[in-house]
C-alpha positions as CSV (number, residue, x, y, z in Angstrom):
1,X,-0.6,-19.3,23.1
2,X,-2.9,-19.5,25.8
3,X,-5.2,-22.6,25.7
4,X,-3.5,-24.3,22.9
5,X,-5.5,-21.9,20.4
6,X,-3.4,-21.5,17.4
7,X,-1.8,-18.6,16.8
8,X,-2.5,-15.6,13.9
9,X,0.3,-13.2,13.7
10,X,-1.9,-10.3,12.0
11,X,0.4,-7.5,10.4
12,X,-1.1,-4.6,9.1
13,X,-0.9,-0.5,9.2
14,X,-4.1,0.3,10.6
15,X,-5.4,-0.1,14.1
16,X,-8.8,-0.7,13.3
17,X,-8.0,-3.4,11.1
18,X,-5.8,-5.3,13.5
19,X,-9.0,-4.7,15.9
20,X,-11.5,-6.1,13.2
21,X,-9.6,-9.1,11.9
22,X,-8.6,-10.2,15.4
23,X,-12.0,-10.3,16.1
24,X,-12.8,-12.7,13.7
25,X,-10.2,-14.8,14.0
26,X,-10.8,-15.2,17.8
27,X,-14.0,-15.9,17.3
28,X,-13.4,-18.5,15.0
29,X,-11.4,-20.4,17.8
30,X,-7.9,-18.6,16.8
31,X,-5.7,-16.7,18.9
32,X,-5.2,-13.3,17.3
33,X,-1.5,-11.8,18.3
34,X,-1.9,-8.0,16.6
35,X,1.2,-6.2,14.5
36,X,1.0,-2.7,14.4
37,X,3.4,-1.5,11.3
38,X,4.7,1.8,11.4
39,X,6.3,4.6,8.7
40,X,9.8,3.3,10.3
41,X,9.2,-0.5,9.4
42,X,8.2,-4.1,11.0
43,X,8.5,-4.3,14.8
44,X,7.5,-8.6,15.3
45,X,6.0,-9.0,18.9
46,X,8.0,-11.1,20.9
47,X,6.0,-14.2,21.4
48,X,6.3,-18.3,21.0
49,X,3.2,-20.2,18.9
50,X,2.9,-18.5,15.4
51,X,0.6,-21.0,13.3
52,X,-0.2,-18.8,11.0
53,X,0.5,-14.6,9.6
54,X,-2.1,-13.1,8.2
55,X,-0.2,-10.0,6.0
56,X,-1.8,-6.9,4.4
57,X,-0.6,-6.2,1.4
58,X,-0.8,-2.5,1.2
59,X,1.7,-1.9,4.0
60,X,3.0,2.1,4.6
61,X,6.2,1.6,5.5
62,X,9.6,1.7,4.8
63,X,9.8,-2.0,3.2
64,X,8.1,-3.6,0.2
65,X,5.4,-6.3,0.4
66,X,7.8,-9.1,-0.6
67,X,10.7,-7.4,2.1
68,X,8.1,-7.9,4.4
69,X,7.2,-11.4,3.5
70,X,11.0,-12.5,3.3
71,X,11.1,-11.1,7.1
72,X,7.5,-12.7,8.1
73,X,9.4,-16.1,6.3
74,X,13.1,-16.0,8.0
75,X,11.1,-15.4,11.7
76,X,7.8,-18.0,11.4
77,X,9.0,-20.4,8.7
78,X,6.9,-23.2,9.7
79,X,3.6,-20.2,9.7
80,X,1.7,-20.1,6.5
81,X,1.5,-16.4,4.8
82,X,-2.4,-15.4,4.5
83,X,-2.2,-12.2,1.8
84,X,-4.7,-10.1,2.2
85,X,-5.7,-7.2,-0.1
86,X,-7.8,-5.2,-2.6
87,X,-6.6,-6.1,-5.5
88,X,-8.2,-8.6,-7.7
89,X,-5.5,-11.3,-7.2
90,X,-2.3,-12.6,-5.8
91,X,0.3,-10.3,-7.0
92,X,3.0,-12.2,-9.1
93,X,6.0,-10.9,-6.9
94,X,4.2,-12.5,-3.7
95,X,3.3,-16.0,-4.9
96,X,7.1,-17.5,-3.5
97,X,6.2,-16.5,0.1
98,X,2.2,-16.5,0.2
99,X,0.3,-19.9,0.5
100,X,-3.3,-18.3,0.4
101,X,-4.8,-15.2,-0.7
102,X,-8.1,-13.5,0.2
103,X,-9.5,-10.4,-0.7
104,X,-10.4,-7.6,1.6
105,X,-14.1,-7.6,3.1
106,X,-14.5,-11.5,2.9
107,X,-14.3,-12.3,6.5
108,X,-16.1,-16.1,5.7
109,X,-13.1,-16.7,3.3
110,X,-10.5,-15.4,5.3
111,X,-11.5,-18.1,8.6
112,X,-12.2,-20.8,5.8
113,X,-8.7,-20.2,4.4
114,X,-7.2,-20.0,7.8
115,X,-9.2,-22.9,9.3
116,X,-7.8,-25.4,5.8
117,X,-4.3,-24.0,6.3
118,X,-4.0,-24.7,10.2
119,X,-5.7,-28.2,9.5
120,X,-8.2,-26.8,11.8
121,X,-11.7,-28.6,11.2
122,X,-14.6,-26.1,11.5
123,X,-16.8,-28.1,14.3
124,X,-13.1,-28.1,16.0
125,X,-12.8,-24.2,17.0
126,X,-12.8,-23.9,21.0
C-alpha cells in the first residue's frame, strides 16, 4: 500500500458506497482498496497489504454473507472482518468470521472500530 497506510479491502454491491466509505477511511489515514460485487459473485482485486475488509452485509450476488466471509477469511486471514449493515445487530451466522460490527450511517464508529482493530491510535493517522 502506498506510504505504509494500512490497507481497507471495502466489499460492497453499490458504487456509491465503495465511493463514500473509501472516503472516509482515507481520510482517516487509511488506504481504501474498493471491491465492486457483481450478480455473478466476488472478484478480490489483486493487491498485497490487506489490514483490514470492511464487508456489507446485504451483498446481491450469487453467494451468502457467511460464503462471502469464508472467501474474505481463506484470502486475508491475518485482516479483521468489519460487518457492516442495517440490521440492528451482528447476525448470529456471521459472528465466526466477523470481529467488529457497525451499523450503516455511523461513519464515526465505523473509523473508531477500524482505527482499534488496526492498533491505529487516532493522533497516528497520516
Amino acid at each position: 500500500m502506498k506510504s505504509g497506510l494500512p490497507g481497507v479491502l471495502i466489499v460492497d454491491d453499490d458504487p456509491d458506497h465503495l465511493k463514500i466509505y473509501g472516503w472516509i477511511l482515507e481520510r482517516a489515514g487509511m488506504q481504501p482498496v474498493p471491491c465492486l460485487v457483481s450478480r455473478n459473485g466476488l472478484e478480490l482485486p489483486e493487491v498485497d497489504g490487506i489490514d483490514l475488509v470492511v464487508l456489507d452485509y446485504m451483498l446481491h450476488c450469487g453467494a451468502t454473507p457467511v460464503e462471502v466471509a469464508q472467501q474474505l477469511h481463506r484470502e486475508y486471514p491475518q485482516a479483521p472482518i468489519v460487518l457492516l449493515s442495517d440490521v440492528q445487530g451482528l447476525p448470529e451466522e456471521m459472528e465466526p468470521y466477523v470481529q467488529a460490527f457497525v451499523r450503516k450511517g455511523n461513519p464515526e464508529k465505523l473509523v473508531a472500530t477500524a482505527t482499534s482493530l488496526l492498533g491505529v491510535a487516532e493522533n497516528d493517522k497520516a
